[in-house]
N, C-alpha and C positions, 0 to 999 in steps of 0.2 A: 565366528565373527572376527573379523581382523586378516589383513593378511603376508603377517611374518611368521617366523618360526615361536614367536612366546606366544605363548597359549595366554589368550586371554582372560582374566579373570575378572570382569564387570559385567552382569548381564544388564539385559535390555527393561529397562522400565516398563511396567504397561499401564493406560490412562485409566481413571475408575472414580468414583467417588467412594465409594466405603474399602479402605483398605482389610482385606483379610490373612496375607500371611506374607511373610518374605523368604522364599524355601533356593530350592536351588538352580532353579530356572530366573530364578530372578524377584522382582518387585508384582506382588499380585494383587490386581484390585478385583472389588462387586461393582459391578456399575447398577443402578436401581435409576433408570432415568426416565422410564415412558410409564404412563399408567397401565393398567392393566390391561389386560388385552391387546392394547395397542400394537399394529402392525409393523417388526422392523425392516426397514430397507436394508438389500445384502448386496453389495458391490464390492469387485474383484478392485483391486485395485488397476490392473488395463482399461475394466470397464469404468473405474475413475479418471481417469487420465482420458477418456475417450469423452465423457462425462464432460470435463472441464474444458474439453474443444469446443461447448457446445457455447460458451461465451460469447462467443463472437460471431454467433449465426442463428439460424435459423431456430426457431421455437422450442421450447420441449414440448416432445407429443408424448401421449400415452396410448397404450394398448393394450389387450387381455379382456376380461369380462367384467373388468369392476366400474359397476357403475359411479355416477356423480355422488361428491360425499352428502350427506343426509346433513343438510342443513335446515335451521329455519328461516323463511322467508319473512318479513315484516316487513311494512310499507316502512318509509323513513324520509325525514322532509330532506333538501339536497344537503349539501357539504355545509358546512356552516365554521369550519377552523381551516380552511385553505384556502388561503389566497392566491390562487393562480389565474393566468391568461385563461379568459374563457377556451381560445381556442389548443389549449393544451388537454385535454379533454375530449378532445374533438377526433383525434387518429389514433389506431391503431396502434402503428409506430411511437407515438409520442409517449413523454413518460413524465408522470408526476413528479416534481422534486421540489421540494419543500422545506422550511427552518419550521420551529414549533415557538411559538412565544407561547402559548396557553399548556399547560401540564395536565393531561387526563391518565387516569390508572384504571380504564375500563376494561372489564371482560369481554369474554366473544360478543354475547347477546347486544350490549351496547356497540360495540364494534359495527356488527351486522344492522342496528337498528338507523347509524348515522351515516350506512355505507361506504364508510374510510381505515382503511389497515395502513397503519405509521412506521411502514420498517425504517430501521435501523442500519444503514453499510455504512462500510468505508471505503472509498473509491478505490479504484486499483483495475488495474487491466487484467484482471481476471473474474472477479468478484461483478464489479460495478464501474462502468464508465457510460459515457455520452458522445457520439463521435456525430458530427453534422445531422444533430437532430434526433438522433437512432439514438436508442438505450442499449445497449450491451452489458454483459454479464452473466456471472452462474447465476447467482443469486436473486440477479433483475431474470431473470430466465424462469424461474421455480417459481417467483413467484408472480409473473402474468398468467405462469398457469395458472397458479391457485386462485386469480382473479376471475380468471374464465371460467374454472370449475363452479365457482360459488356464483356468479352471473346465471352461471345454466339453468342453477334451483329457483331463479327470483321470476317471480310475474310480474313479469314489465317494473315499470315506475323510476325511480331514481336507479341509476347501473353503481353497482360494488366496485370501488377502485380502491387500489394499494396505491401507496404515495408512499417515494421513497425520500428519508433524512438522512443527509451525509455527515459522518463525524468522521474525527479522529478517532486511533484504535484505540488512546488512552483516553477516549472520554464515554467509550460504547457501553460499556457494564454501567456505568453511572445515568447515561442520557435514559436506560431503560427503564433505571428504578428509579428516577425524578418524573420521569411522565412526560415524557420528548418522544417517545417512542413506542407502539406496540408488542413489538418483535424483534431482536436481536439478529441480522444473519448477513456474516460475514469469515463464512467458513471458519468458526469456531467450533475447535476442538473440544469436545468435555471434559474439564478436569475436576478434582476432587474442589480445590482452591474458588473454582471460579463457583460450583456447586453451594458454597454457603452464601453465597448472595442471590441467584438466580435460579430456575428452574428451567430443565431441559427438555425439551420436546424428543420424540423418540428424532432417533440419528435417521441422517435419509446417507450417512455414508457409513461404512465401518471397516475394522481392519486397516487403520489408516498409520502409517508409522510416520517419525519423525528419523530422521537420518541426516548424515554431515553431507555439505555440499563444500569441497572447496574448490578451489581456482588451479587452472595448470602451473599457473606460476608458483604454488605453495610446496612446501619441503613434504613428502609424503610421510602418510603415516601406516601404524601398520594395528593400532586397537584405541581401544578410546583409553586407555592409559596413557597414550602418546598427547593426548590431548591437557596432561599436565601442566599448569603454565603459559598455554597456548592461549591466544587471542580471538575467541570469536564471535562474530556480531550477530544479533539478531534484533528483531523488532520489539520495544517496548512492549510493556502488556500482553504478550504473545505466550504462549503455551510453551514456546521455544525457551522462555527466561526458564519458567520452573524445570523442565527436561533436567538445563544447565547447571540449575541448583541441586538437582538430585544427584547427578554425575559428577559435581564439584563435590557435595558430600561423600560419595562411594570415595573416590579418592584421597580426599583426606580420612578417612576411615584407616585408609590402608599406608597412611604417610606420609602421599605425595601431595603435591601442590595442587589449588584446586584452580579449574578453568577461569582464564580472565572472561568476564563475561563481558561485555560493552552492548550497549543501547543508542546507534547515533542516530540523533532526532528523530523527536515524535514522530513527525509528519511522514520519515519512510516505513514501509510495508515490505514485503519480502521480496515482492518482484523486481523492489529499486535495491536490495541486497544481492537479490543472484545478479542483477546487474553489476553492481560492486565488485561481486567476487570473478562473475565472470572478465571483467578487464582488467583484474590480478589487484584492484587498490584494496580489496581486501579477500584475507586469505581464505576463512572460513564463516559460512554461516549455517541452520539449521533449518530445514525447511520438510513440509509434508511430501513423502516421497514422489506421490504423483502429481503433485504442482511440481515439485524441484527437474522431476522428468520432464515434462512437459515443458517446461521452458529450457532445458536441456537442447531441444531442437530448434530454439531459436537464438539461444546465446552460445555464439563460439566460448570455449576457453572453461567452461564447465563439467566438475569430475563428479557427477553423484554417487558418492561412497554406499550403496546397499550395503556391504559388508558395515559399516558402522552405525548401527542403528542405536537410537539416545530411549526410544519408546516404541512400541508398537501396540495396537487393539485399541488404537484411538477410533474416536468416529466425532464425525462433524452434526452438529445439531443446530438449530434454532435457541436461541433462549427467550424465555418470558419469566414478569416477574412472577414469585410463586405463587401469589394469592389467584393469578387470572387461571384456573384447573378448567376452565373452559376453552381457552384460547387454546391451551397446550395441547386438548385432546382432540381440538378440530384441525392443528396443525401436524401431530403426531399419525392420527389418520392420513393426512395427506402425504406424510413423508412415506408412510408406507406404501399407498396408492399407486406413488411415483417411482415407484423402486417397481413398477413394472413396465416403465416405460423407455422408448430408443433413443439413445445420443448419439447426433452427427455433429461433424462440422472439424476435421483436422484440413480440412483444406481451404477452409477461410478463419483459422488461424492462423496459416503461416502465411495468406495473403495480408491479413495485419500486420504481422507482428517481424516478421522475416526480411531482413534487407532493410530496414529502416533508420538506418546510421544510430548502429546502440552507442553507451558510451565508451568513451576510449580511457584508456592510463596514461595521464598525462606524463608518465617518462618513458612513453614511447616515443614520446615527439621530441620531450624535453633533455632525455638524458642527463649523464651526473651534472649538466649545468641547472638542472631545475629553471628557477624564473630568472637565473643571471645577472644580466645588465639590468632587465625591468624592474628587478624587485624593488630598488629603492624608490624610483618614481613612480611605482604602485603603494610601495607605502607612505610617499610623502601626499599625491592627493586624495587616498584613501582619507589622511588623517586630517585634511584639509576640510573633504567636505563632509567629514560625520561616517565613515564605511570603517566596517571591517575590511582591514586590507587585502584579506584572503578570499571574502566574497570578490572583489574587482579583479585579483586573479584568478577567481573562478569564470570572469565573466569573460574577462579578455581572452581564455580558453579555448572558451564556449565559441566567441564571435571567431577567433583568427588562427588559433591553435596557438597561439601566441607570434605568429607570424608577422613582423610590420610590413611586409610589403605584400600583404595578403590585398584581395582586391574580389570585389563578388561581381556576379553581370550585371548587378544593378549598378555598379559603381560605388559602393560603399567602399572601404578602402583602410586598412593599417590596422591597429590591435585590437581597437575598439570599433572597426567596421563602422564608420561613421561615413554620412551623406555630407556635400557641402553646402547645401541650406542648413542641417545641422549645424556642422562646425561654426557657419558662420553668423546663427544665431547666438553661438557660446562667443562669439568673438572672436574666432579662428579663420584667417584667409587659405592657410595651409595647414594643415594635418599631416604631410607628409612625415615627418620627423615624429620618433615612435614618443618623444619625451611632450610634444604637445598633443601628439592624438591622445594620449591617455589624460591629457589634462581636459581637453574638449570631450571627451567621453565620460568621465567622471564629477564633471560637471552638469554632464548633460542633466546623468542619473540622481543627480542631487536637486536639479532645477526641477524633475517629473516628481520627485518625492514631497517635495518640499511647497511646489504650486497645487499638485491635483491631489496629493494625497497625505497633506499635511495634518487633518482633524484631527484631534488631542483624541475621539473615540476610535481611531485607528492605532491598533498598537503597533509599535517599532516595527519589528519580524515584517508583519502587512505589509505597510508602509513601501520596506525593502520590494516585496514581493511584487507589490503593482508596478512600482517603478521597473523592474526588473521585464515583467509582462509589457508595459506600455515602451519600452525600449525595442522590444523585440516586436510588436503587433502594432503600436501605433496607441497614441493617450485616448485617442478619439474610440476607439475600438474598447478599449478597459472601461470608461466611463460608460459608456455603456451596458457595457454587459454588468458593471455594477447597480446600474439606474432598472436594469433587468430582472438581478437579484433582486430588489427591494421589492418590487413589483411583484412578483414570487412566493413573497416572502420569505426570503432565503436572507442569508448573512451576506451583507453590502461590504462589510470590513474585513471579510475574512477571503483568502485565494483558496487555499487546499479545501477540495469537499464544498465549496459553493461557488465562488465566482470561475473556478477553475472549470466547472465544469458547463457551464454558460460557456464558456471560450472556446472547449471542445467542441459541443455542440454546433458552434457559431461556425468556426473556421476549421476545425480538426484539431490532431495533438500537438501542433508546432509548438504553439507559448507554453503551453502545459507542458512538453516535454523541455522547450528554454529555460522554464525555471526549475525546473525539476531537475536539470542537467546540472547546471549551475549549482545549485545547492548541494548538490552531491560530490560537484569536483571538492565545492567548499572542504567534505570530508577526506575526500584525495589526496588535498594539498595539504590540512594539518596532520595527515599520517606521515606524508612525506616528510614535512615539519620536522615531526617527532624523528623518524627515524635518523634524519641527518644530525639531530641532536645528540640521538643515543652514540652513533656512530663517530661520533666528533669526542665526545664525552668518554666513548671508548680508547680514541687516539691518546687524549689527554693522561688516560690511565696509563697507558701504556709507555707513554714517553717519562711518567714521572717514574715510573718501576725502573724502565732503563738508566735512569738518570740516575738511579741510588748505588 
């Protein structure tokens, strides 16, 4: 592992819940996670990566001789805790997606008796998304089979449907053991850590490593010793922190400094990290080798380091909480089931995902002037009308690369891309001049905040968000799709994982990906921040040393 001339001396972690020895191969677990008997699924990691193309297409089928899992059927009166459009229900294509105000901690048998399974995701363009109406996803994938499976055993009457609940990844371990959710699955890894709270279904993937993914822009390395010091991001909550923790421990064991770990914002997941990394604003993150591969081919500027592996003999499972020993062995069955069946579809992932203006590094555009001339009248009506300054340089980004004399076919026009019915609703006859477009723009953003989506039950973050959505889509478009949500019953207040996903559905990823861009430059621009500090800070040192 590693590829300079120093022999490396770190081995590779591997995931488990009962640890049993630490020899010379490295960190070695028991894993104890499916009942007995239970069937494991065995995938190559190719045939994962093949696996996770299947996201964005066509069904999962199954084949071989195993029959339908051996369920029991029971009549059961219809739905009775889902408030959905009757005609969501109605298509094939269509997909349940639901908030939970009511808390149930029932087993399979109840489960099966009210005809409703409450997974648990978190969106993300691999796992779980919604694009004009479509569900897509691994996850939403695995499980309309298992919808279908358990359909096949019922004689007639009420139809078994899964309804999926969106969270955040730091609320997912908690929404299952409060009663928000049945099932857990959002290509979670099993670890020992996450193991004292939840119970794992047998794994429908295994052999799964975790490995460094950096950017071409990053200073190479040659073992995870180099990794001393080093700065790398990953997703909150993720399996990725504890790897870093273990590897921060081996090193200081042995002297050296341990890994800067960082977590920026909840709300990203891995895919808006190798996006990150791959347009150089960050250097490294850690990710599952066959997810990190597989986007590999759609994000230029990405190194996946196989040689530096952080973990390997992961596998991805379901989780329930412990007490439901029913639920887990009818899902644990199924994961094994499925482990006999074919995955297509690389060709309508990269009709997705491929060529769709990923993000850029704003000092390609920007170079060592950064935001220049603008900065200061971004941070004077940032702090005029209530913003962080750095989001409105995120935003002005976003719309014009920071160009004033940018100009769209629609006729939008200057940093902030503004129409002149807009402007001249803020009170603006011209916009030309980049020092009033940003005032008329920032404005605007503050008149959408503060008129449509000003309620005290809307937090801040929100707040930012919809304005930011109704900027880019139209107010009339966000209102509704939040008068949608409710109706739903989904979260009205909340974008990421509800309203966000109404919006895809509605019109596709533009707003979704606007404010997701956006928020992410946000972390762009404060690394940049940082580094012009350090580097400034450095000059400083340097002049006073001369000066002695």
């Amino acid at each position: 592992m590693g590829g300079g001339s120093r022999a490396p001396v770190l081995a590779r972690r591997r995931h488990g819940v009962v640890k049993t020895s630490l020899n010379g191969t490295g960190r070695s677990f028991r894993l104890h996670l499916c009942p007995e008997g239970a069937i494991m699924l065995r995938l190559s990691s190719r045939q994962l990566a093949l696996a996770m193309t299947l996201v964005l297409a066509s069904a999962l089928t199954s084949c071989g001789d195993a029959g339908p899992i051996a369920l029991s059927a029971t009549t059961a009166p219809a739905f009775r805790h889902f408030a959905a459009e009757p005609s969501a229900a109605a298509e094939r294509e269509s997909v349940l997606v639901m908030s939970v105000t009511d808390r149930q901690t029932d087993d399979w048998d109840t489960i099966l008796e009210r005809r409703l399974l409450r997974v648990l995701v978190v969106p993300g363009r691999t796992s779980f998304f919604l694009a004009k109406g479509k569900g897509r996803g691994f996850e939403l994938e695995m499980f309309r089979e298992f919808e279908s499976r358990v359909n096949s055993t019922l004689d007639g009457g009420t139809p078994f449907r899964v309804a999926f609940v969106p969270v955040e990844q730091s609320q997912l371990l908690d929404a299952l053991i409060d009663g928000r959710g049945d099932v857990a699955a959002a290509l979670l890894t099993a670890t020992a850590e996450r193991s004292q709270r939840v119970a794992f279904c047998a794994p429908y993937m295994q052999d799964v490593s975790e490995v460094l993914v950096s950017s071409n822009r990053a200073a190479p390395l040659s073992s995870l010793e180099d990794l001393s010091g080093v700065r790398v991001d990953v997703p909150a909550h993720s399996s990725y922190v504890e790897s870093l923790r273990w590897l921060s421990d081996e090193l200081v064991s042995l002297g050296l400094a341990p890994v800067r770990i960082e977590t920026p914002g909840t709300a990203l997941v891995s895919e808006d990290l190798l996006e990150l990394v791959s347009a150089g604003v960050l250097d490294h993150t850690v990710c599952d080798r066959h997810l990190a591969t597989l986007w590999a081919d759609a994000l230029p500027g990405l190194r996946v380091r196989d040689d530096l592996v952080l973990s390997e003999g992961g596998q991805l499972a379901w989780a329930v909480r412990p007490a439901d020993t029913r639920l887990r062995e009818v899902l644990s069955e199924f994961a094994g089931d499925v482990s006999k069946g074919s995955f297509t579809g690389n060709v309508l992932f990269k009709r997705y995902f491929v060529g769709v203006g990923w993000l850029r590094h704003p000092q390609d555009d920007l170079g060592a002037r950064m935001l220049g001339e603008f900065e200061a009248p971004i941070r004077r009506y940032a702090e005029r009308f209530g913003f962080d300054w750095r989001l409105i340089a995120a935003q002005a980004y976003q719309e014009s690369r920071l160009d004033p004399d940018a100009r769209s076919h629609a006729g939008a026009v200057g940093l902030m891309q503004l129409m002149a019915p807009t402007a001249r609703d803020m009170g603006f006859d011209d916009v030309s001049d980049p020092d009033d477009n940003l005032h008329a723009g920032v404005k605007y953003m503050a008149w959408l905040r503060d008129n449509f989506f000003g309620s005290e039950d809307i937090a801040a973050a929100e707040r930012v968000r919809f304005a930011l959505a109704a900027y880019n889509a139209g107010v009339g478009r966000v209102r509704r799709w939040r008068e949608q949500a409710a109706r739903r019953g989904m979260d009205a207040d909340r974008w990421h994982g509800s309203v966000a996903l109404l919006a895809q559905e509605d019109v596709g990823l533009e707003p979704v990906r606007y404010v997701g861009n956006i928020e992410k430059y946000v972390v762009a621009f404060s690394l940049l921040i940082d580094i012009e500090a350090e580097e400034a800070a450095q000059r400083d040192d340097l002049s006073r040393r001369r000066g002695r």
